[in-house]
C-alpha positions as CSV (number, residue, x, y, z in Angstrom):
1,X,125.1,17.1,89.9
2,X,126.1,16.8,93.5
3,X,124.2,16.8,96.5
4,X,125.5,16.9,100.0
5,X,123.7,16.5,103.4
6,X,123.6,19.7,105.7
7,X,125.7,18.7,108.7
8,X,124.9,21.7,110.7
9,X,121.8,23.6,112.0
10,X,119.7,24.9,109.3
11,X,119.5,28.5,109.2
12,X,116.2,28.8,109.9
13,X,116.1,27.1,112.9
14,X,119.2,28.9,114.2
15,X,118.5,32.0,117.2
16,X,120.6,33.8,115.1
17,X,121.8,34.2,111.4
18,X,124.6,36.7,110.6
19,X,124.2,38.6,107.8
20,X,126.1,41.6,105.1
21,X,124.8,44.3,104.6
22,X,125.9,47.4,102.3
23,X,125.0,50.5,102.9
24,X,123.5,53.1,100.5
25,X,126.7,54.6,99.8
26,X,128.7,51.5,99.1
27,X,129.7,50.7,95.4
28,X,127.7,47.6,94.9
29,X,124.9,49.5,96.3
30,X,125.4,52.8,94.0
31,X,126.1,50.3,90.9
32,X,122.8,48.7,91.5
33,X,120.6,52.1,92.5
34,X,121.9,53.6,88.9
35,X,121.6,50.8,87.2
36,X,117.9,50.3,88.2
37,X,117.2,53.9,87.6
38,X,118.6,53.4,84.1
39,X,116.0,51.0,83.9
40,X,113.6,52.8,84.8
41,X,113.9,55.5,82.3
42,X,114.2,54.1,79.8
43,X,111.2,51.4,80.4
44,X,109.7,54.7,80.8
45,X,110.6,56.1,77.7
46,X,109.9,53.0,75.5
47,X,106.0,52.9,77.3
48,X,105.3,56.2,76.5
49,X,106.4,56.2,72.6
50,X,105.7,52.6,72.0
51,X,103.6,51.6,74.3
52,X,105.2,48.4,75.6
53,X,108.9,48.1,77.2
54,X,111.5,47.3,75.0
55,X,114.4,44.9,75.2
56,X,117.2,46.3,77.5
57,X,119.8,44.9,80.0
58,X,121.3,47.8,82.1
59,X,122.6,46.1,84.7
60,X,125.9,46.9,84.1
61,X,127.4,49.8,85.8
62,X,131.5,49.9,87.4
63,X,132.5,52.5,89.7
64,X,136.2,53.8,89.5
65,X,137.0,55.7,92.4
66,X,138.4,59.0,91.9
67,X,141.0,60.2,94.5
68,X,140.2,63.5,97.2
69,X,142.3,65.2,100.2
70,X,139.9,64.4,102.7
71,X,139.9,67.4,105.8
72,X,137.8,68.3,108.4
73,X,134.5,69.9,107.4
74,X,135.5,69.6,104.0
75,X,138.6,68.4,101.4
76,X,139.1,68.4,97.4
77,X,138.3,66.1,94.9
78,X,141.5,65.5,93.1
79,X,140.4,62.8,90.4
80,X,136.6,62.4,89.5
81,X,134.9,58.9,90.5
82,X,134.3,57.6,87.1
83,X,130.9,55.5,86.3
84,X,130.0,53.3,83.2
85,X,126.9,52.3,82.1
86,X,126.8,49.5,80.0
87,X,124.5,47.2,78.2
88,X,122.2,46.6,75.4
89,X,119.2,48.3,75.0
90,X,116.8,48.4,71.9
91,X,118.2,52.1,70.4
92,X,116.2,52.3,67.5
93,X,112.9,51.4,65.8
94,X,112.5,51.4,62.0
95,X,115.6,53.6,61.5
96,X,114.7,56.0,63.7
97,X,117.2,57.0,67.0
98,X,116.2,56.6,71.0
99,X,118.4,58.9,72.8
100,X,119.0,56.1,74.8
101,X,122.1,57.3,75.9
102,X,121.3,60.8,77.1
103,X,118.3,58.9,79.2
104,X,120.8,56.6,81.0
105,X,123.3,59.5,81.7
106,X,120.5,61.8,83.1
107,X,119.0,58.7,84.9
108,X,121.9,58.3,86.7
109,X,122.8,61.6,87.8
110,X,119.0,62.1,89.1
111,X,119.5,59.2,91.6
112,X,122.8,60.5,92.7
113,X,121.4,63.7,93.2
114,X,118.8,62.5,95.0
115,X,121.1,60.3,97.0
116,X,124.6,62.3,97.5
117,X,123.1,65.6,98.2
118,X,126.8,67.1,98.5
119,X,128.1,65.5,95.3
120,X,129.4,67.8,92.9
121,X,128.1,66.4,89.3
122,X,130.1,68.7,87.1
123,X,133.2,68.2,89.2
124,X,133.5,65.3,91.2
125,X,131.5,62.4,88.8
126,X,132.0,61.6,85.1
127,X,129.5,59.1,83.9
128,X,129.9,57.7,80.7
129,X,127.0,55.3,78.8
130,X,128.7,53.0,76.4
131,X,124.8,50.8,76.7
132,X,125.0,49.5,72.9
133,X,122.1,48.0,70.6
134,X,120.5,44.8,71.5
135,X,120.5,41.7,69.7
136,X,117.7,41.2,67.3
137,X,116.8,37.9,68.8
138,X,116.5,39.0,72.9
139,X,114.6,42.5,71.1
140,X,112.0,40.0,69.2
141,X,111.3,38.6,72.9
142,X,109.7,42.0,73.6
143,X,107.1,41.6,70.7
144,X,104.1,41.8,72.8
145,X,101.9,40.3,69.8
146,X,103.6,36.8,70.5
147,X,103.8,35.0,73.7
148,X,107.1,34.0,74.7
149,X,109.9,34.1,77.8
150,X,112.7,34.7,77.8
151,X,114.4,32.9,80.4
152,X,118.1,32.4,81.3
């Protein structure tokens, strides 16, 4: 490790700091909003039939733009945006299915309805959930009878 004196004003003690920020309809921002909302769901899901979360990572969502002719008032969607969820969640206990998959699709097109009031669902979006099982060691972190972290 290597550690490096600050040869310029701290940032706190600047007048001003510069800073990104992405709007609510930029990808990153879309990714993370369905991705959360994923979460969500399905934490929901997994409290309400097991009481206790379950192991899941959906934080993995891409965007792929579609293509549209773009005119005043208006324009056509040419190619639908595509969106993939993906991840691990826990998808079944003692043999028997979560429809983990339908929850993540649905999650995700509730916030973009909620979000893109003008977005087309059927037509202009396909969202496809490719969120997998879990590995048994991360889904044994969840076991709420044993203390333990899980920290990476």
């Amino acid at each position: 490790m290597s550690v490096e004196a600050l040869k310029q004003t701290a940032t706190f003690n600047r007048e001003v700091e510069l800073v990104e920020r992405k709007g609510i309809g930029h990808p990153d921002s879309v990714s993370d909003g369905i991705a959360e909302a994923v979460s969500r769901e399905l934490s929901k899901y997994y409290i309400a039939h097991y009481g206790r979360i379950l192991h899941h990572n959906t934080d993995q969502v891409e965007i792929v733009g579609g293509q549209s002719a773009p005119a005043f008032k208006g324009g056509d969607v040419l190619e639908p945006t595509y969106i993939l969820l993906s991840g691990r969640a826990t998808t079944s206990i003692d043999g028997k299915r979560i429809p983990f998959k339908s929850i993540s699709i649905k999650a995700a097109k509730e916030y973009l309805r909620s979000n893109f009031k003008h977005l087309d669902l059927d037509g202009d979006v396909m969202i496809d959930s490719r969120i997998g099982h879990g590995s048994v060691d991360l889904r044994e972190v969840y076991d709420t009878s044993k203390h333990r972290a899980n920290d990476t």
